[in-house]
C-alpha positions as CSV (number, residue, x, y, z in Angstrom):
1,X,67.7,102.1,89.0
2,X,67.2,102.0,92.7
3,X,70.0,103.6,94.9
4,X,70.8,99.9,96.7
5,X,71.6,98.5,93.1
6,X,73.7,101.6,92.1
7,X,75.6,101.1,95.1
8,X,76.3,97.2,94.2
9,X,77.1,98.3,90.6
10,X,80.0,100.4,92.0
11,X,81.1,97.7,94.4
12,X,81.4,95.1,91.5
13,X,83.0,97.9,89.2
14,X,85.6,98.2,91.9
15,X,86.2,94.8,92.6
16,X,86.9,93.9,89.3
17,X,89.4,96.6,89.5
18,X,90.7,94.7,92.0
19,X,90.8,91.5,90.3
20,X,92.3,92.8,87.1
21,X,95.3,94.4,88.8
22,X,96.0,91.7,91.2
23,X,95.2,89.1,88.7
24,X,97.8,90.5,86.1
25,X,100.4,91.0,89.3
26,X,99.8,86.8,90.1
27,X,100.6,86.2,86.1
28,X,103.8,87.9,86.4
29,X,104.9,86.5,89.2
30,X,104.1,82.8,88.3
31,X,105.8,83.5,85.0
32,X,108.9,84.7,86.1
33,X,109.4,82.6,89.0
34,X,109.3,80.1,86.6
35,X,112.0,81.7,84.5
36,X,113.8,81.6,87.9
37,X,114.5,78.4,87.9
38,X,115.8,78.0,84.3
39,X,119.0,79.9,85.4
40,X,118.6,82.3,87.7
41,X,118.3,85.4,86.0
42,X,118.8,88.8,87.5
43,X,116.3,90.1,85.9
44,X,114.0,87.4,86.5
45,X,114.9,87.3,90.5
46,X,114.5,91.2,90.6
47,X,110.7,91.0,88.7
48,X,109.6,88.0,90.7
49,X,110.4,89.5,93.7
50,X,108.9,93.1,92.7
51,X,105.8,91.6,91.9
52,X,105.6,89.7,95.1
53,X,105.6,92.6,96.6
54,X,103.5,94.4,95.2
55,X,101.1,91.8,95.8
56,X,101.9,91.8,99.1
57,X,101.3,95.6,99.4
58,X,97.4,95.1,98.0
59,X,96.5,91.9,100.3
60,X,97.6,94.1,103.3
61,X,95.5,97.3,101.7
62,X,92.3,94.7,101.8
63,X,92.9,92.7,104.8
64,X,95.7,94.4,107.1
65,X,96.0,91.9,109.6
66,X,95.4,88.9,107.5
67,X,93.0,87.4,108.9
68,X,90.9,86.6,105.7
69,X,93.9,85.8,103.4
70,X,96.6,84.4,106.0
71,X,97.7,81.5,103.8
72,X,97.9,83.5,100.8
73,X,99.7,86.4,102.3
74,X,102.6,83.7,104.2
75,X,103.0,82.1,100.8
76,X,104.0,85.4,99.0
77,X,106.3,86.5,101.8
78,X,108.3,83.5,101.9
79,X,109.1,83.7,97.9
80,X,110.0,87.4,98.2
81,X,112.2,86.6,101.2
82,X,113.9,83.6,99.6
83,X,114.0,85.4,96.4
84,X,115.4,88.2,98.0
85,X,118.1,86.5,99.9
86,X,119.2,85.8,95.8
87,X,119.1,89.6,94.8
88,X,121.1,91.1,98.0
89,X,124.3,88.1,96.9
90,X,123.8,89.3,93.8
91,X,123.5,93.4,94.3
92,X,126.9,92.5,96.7
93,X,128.7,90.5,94.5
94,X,128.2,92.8,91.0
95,X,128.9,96.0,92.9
96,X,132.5,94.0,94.9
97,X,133.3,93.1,90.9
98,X,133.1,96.7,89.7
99,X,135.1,97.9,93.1
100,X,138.2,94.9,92.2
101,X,137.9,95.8,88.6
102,X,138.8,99.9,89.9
103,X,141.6,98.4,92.1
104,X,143.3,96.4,89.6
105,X,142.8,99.3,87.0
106,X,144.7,101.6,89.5
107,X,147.3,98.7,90.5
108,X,146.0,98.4,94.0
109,X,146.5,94.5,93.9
110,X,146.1,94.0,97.7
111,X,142.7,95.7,97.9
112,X,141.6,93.5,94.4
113,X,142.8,90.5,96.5
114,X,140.5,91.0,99.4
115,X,137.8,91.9,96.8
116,X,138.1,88.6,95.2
117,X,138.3,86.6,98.5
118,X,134.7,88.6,99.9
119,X,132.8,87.5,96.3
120,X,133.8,84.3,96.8
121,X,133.0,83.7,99.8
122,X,129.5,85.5,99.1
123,X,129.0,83.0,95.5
124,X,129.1,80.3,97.9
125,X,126.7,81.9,100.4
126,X,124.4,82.8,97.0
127,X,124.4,78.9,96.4
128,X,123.0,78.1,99.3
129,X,120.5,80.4,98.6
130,X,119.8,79.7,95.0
131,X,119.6,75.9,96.4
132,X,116.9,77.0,98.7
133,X,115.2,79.2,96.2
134,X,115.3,76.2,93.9
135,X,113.6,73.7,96.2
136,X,111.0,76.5,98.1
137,X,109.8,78.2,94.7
138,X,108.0,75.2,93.0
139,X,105.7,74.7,96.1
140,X,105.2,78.4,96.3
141,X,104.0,79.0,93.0
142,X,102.4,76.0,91.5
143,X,99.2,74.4,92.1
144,X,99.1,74.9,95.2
145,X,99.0,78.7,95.3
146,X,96.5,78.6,92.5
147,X,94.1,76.2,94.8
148,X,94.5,79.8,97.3
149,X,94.5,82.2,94.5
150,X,91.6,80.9,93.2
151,X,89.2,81.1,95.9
152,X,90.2,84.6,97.0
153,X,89.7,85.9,93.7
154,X,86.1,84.5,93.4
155,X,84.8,84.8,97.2
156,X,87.1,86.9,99.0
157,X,88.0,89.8,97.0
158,X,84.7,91.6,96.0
159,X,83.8,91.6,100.0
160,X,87.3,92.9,101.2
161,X,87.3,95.3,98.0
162,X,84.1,96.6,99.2
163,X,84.9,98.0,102.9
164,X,88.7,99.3,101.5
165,X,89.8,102.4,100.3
166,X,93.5,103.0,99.2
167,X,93.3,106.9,99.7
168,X,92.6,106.0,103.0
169,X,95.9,104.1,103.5
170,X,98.0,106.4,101.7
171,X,97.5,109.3,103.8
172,X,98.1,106.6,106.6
173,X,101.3,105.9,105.4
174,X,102.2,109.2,104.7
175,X,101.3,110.2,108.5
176,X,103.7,107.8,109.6
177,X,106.3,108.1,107.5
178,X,106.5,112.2,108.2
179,X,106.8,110.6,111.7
180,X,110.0,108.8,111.1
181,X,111.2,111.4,109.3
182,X,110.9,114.1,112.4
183,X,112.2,111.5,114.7
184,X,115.1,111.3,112.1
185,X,115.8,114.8,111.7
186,X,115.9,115.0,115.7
187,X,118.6,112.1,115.7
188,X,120.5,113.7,113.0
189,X,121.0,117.0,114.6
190,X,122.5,116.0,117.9
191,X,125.3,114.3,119.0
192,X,124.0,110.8,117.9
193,X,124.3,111.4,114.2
194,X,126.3,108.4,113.0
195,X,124.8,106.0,116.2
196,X,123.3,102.7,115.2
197,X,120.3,103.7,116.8
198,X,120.7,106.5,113.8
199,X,121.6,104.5,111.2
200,X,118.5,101.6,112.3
201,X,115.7,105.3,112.1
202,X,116.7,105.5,108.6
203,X,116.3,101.7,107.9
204,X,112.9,102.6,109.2
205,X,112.3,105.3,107.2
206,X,113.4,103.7,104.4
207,X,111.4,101.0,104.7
208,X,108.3,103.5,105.2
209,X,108.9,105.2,101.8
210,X,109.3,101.7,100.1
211,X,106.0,101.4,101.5
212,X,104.6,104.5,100.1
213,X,105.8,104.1,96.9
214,X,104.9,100.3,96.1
215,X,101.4,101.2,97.2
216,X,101.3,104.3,94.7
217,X,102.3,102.2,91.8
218,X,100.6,98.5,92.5
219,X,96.9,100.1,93.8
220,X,97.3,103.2,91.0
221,X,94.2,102.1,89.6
222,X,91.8,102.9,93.1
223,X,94.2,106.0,94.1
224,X,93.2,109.8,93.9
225,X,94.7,111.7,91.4
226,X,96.9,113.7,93.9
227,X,98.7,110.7,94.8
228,X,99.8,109.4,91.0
229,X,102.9,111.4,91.8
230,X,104.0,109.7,94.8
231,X,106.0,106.9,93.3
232,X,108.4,109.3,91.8
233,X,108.6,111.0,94.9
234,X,109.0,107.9,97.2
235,X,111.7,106.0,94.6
236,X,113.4,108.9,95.0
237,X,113.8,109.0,99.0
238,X,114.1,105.1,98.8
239,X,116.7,105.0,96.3
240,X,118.7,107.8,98.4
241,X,118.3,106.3,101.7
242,X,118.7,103.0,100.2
243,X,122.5,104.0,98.9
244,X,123.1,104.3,102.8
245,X,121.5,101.2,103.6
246,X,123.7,99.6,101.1
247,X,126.7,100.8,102.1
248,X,126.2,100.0,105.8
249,X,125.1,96.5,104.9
250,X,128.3,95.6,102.9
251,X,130.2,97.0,106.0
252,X,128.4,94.8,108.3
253,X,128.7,91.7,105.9
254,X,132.6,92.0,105.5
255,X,132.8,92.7,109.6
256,X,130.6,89.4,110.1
257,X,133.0,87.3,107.8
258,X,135.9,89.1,109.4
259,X,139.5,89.3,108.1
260,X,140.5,85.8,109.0
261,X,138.2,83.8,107.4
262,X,139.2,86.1,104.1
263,X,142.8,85.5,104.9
264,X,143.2,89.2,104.1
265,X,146.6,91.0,106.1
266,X,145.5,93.9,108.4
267,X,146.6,96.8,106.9
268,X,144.9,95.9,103.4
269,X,141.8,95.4,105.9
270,X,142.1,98.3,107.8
271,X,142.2,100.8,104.4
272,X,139.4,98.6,102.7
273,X,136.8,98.5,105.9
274,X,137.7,102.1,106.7
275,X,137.2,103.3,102.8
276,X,133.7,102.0,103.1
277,X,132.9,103.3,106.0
278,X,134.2,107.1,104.5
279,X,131.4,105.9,101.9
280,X,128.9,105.3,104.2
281,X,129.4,108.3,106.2
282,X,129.8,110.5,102.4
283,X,126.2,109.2,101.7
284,X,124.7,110.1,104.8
285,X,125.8,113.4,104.6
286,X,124.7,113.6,101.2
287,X,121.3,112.5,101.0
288,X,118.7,115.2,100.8
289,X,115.7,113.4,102.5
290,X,117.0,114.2,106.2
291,X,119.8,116.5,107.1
292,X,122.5,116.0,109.1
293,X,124.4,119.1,111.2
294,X,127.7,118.0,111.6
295,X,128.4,117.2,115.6
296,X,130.6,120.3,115.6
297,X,127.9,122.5,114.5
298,X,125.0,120.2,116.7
299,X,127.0,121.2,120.0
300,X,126.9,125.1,119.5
């Protein structure tokens, strides 16, 4: 066997590596967006939109600007934003339910009040969503998206497959997400610990290990054994910086309906928004991932 057909051996063995991962990913997706729309499932919202994504994360290892699978790539986004807008309502609304059940188990009936006004307001944000889910999901996962997937599975991927390698874009990510974190670190240690422009470079960061640790678990099959262990590391940081995020996000959700429209008095407001924000601040100084020096200490 010649060295040129060796070389096309290994090319076809990897792309049908490809083509069985993404191909069982596509699967998944299809079949529980359809379960979707039988009744909304968490569950089924959650695993649609985790697959999405992870499908997401191997179209931009093979084609990272898009250019080859634009069409494809837009048509996954959209469902994991609109199924996403779902799973945040319903993230906020189960955690609100397990905060008024606390306050009316410790007879705190003003706080269970304004709990019961925010998740209903935010049940009839979700059905707006859900409405929009329900009319956007059908066109962006029936026969249409097979008429893309099918063509990129039997023309596209082999070629894209060939020129990629996903060790290469792990240590990429890694590179820039140990950037974040020392631009972190050097916001956490000054005065502008608990800044929004704080608060937005751990989004970032985040975001970055999200990043890191969908692509150690959906491209598993083409990764270096030293990087197996990187979606238990990542999940880890995520689901750490992620309380944060949470936390800060509920904040900003109750501030944008404001008291008013909640018809909420403003000294049950008052001990509610600045609870939450105790929690907020509690998380942040908890989380192991980046440290934060108090301001008193940052000043000496």
């Amino acid at each position: 066997m010649t060295t040129e057909q060796l070389t096309k051996d290994r090319q076809l063995s990897k792309a049908r590596q490809w083509e069985q991962a993404m191909n069982k990913l596509y699967i998944n997706f299809r079949d529980y967006s359809q379960d979707v729309l039988k009744g909304f499932g968490d569950e089924d919202i959650h695993q649609a939109r985790v697959n999405s994504r992870k499908l997401l994360t191997l179209l931009s290892i093979l084609d990272p600007g898009h250019s080859a699978t634009e069409e494809l790539y837009s048509t996954f986004k959209q469902a994991q934003k609109k199924l996403g807008k779902v799973r945040d309502a319903d993230v906020l609304i189960a955690s609100f339910k397990e905060r008024r059940k606390a306050a009316k188990e410790a007879g705190d009936v003003k706080t269970a009040e304004l709990l019961t006004a925010v998740i209903k307001h935010q049940k009839a944000k979700r059905k707006i969503f859900r409405k929009k889910l329900e009319d956007a999901l059908p066109k962006l996962t029936g026969k249409a998206l097979d008429a893309q997937w099918t063509p990129f599975i039997d023309t596209q991927l082999e070629p894209l497959a060939a020129k990629k390698d996903a060790n290469v874009v792990m240590r990429e990510l890694e590179v820039a997400f140990e950037q974040k974190k020392k631009a972190c670190k050097t916001l956490f240690k000054g005065p502008e610990a608990e800044s929004k422009e704080a608060f937005e470079a751990l989004h970032e960061l985040r975001i970055a290990a999200k990043h890191l640790r969908y692509t150690a678990n959906a491209a598993a099959f083409a990764l270096n054994q030293k990087f197996h262990a990187h979606e238990a590391i990542y999940k880890d940081i995520q689901e750490q910086l992620g309380v944060i995020n949470d936390k800060r996000v509920w904040l900003e959700t109750l501030n944008s309906i404001g008291r008013e429209e909640l018809d909420v008095g403003k000294k049950t407001w008052a001990v509610f928004t600045e609870s939450l924000r105790a929690e907020v601040l509690e998380a942040l100084h908890q989380n192991e991932v980046v440290p934060v020096v108090p301001a008193a200490e940052s000043t000496k």
